[in-house]
VOGU-3710 file (C-alpha; in Angstrom, 3 decimals, decimal comma):
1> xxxxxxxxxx> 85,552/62,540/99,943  88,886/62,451/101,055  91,984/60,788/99,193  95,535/60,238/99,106  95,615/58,606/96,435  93,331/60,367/93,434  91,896/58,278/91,021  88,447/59,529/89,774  88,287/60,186/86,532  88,853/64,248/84,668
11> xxxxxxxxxx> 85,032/64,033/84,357  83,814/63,298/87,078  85,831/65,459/89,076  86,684/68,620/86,560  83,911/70,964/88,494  85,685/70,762/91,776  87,999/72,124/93,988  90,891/70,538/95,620  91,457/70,973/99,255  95,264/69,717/99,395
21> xxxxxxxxxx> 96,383/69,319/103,136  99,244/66,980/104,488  97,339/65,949/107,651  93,585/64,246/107,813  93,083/66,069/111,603  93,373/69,251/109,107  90,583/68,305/107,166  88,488/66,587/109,971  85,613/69,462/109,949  85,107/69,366/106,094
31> xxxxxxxxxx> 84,705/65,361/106,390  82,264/65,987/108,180  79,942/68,106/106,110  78,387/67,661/102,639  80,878/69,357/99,905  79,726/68,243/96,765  82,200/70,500/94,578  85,316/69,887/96,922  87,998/66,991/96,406  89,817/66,594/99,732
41> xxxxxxxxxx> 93,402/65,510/99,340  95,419/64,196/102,435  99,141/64,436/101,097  101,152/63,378/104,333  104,098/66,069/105,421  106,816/67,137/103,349  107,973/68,547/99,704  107,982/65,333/98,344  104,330/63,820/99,810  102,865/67,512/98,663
51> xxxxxxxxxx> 104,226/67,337/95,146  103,368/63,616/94,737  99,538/63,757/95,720  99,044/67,352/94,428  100,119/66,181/90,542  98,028/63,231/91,533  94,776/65,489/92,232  95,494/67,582/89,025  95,532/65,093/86,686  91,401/64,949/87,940
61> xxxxxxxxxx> 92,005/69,041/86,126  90,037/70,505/88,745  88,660/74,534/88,704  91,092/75,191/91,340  93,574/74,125/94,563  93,355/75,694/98,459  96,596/74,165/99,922  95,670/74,280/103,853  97,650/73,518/106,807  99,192/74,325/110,368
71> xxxxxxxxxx> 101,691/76,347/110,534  104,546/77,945/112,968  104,465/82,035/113,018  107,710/83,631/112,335  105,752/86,976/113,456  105,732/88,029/117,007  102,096/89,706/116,671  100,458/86,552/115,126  98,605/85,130/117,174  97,390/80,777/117,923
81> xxxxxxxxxx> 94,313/80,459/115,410  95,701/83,535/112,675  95,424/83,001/109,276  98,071/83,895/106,463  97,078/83,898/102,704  99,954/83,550/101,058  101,163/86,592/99,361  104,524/85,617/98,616  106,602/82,142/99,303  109,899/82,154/100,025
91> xxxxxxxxxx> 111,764/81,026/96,650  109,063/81,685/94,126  108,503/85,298/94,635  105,228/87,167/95,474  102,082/86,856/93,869  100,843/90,238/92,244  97,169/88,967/91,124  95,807/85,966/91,347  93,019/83,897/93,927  94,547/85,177/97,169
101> xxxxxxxxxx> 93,614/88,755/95,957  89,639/87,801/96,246  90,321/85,564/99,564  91,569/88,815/101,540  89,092/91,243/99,791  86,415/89,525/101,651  87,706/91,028/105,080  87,955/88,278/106,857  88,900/88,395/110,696  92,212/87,491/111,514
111> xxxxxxxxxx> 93,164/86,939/108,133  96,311/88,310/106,613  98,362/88,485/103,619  102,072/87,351/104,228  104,704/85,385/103,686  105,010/81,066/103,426  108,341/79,946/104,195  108,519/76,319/103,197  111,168/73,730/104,898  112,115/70,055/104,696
121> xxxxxxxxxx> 112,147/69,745/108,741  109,546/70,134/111,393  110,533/73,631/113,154  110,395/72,420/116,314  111,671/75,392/118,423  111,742/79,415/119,298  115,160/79,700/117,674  114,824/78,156/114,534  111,876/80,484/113,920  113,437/83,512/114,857
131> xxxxxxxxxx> 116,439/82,125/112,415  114,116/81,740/109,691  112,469/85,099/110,250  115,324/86,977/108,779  113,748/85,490/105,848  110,907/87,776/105,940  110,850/91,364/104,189  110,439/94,307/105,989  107,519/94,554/108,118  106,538/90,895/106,262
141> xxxxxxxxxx> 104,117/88,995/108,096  104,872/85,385/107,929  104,730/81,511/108,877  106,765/78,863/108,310  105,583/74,864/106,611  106,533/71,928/104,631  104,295/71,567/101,720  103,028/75,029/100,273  105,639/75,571/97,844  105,298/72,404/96,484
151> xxxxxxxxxx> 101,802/72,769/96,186  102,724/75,973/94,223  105,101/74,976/92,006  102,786/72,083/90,408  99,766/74,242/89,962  101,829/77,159/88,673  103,206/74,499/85,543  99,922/72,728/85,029  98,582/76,904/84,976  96,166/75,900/87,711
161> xxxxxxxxxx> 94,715/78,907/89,995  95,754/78,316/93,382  95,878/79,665/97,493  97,600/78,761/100,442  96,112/79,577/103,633  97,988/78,621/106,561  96,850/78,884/110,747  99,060/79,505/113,399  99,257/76,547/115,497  102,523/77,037/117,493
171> xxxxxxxxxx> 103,257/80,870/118,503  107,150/82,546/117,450  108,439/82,616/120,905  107,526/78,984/121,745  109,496/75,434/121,200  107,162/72,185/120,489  106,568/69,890/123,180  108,870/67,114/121,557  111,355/67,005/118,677  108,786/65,225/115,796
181> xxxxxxxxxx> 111,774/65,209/113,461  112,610/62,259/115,600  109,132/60,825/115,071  109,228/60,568/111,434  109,190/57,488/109,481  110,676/57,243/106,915  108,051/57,997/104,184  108,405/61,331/106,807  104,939/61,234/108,092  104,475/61,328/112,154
191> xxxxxxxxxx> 104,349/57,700/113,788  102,130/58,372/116,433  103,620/54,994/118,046  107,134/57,426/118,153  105,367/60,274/119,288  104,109/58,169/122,372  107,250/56,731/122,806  108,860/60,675/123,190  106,454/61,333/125,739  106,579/58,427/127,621
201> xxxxxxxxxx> 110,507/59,632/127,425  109,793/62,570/128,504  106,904/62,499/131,200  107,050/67,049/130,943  105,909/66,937/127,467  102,333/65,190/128,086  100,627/69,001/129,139  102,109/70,169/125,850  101,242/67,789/123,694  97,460/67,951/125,098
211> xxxxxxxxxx> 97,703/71,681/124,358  98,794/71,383/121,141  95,981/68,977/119,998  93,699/71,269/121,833  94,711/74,189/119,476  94,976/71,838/116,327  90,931/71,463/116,385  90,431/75,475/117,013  92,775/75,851/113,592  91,538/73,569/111,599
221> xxxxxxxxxx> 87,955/74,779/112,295  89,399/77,915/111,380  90,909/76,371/107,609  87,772/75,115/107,121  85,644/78,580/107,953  88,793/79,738/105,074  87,634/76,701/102,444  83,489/77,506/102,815  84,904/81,352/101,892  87,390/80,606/99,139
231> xxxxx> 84,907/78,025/96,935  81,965/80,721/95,984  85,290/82,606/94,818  86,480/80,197/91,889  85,337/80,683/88,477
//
């Protein structure tokens, strides 16, 4: 079941969990299979799609939220296809107990805790990572978004256990193949009809564009092997 929009009743829906993400390709593998006790949410990108939808899909008062995504590293060593748990976002401090705890106790492979740094912009190049890096603490892993902390903030006042996993999709030392800022409308999802027109612009970008959907089905394969882990874990 997948929604942007939530409007199933508390009773029907108070048993599950919601699986908040801002883009549908980012859900596309748990479409596909049978989740009975999961409530996919499609947001769209940004602070204010996130917090919209996400207060949306409470008001269903579900037994928890796993805010997924792609993500940019702002760690050298991570790696396409890594996955951070979110010990800490930028702005709201780090998380001493809570869900995350039991997500990394299972050992997972290539799954770390670390730092979300949340934004209102699509990072679109090496620089403005490395710039937002000095954000990190010490020997911090991190990655950088545009929803997670407002996923965060409305389960934290509605007292709703929460996790943010998020999969490295575009490496620290590497610029996106076009500026998607400039493909925004102006709800600020993508328009894939802007995207085309960049590339058309810019004949170079095609090979990186390809790549990058390429990787986007590896990662969210990988969010979804995260999701069929984290469910068992809510009580």
């Amino acid at each position: 079941m997948v929604t942007r929009s939530v409007l199933a009743t508390p009773a029907a829906t108070s048993r599950k969990v919601v699986i908040a993400a801002a883009l549908g390709r980012e859900l596309q593998p748990l479409k596909r299979g049978r989740h009975r006790d999961l409530l996919l949410v499609e947001t769209g990108e940004g602070r204010t799609n996130a917090s919209r939808e996400i207060c949306r899909a409470l008001d269903t008062q579900p037994r928890a939220v796993v805010g997924i995504g792609f993500a940019g590293a702002l760690s050298s060593s991570l790696e396409i296809g890594d996955v951070i748990i979110a010990t800490r976002i930028e702005g709201l401090g780090a998380f001493s107990e809570g869900l995350h705890t039991r997500v990394l106790s299972l050992g997972l492979e290539r799954v770390y805790g670390g730092a979300v740094v949340t934004v209102d912009d699509v990072v679109c190049t090496a620089a403005e990572k490395h710039e937002l890096s000095g954000r990190l603490i010490g020997n911090e892993l991190g990655v950088v978004d545009m929803e997670s902390s407002a996923v965060a903030v409305a389960c934290l006042e509605r007292g709703v256990q929460f996790v943010i996993a998020r999969v490295v999709s575009d490496l620290f030392s590497e610029d996106l193949p076009v500026d998607f800022n400039r493909c925004r409308r102006a709800d600020g999802r993508l328009s894939t009809l802007k995207v085309t027109a960049r590339a058309i612009e810019r004949p170079g970008s095609l090979r990186g564009l390809w790549e990058l959907r390429r990787r986007t089905v590896h990662c969210a394969a990988r969010l979804a092997e995260i999701v069929t882990g984290v469910a068992p874990l809510v009580v």
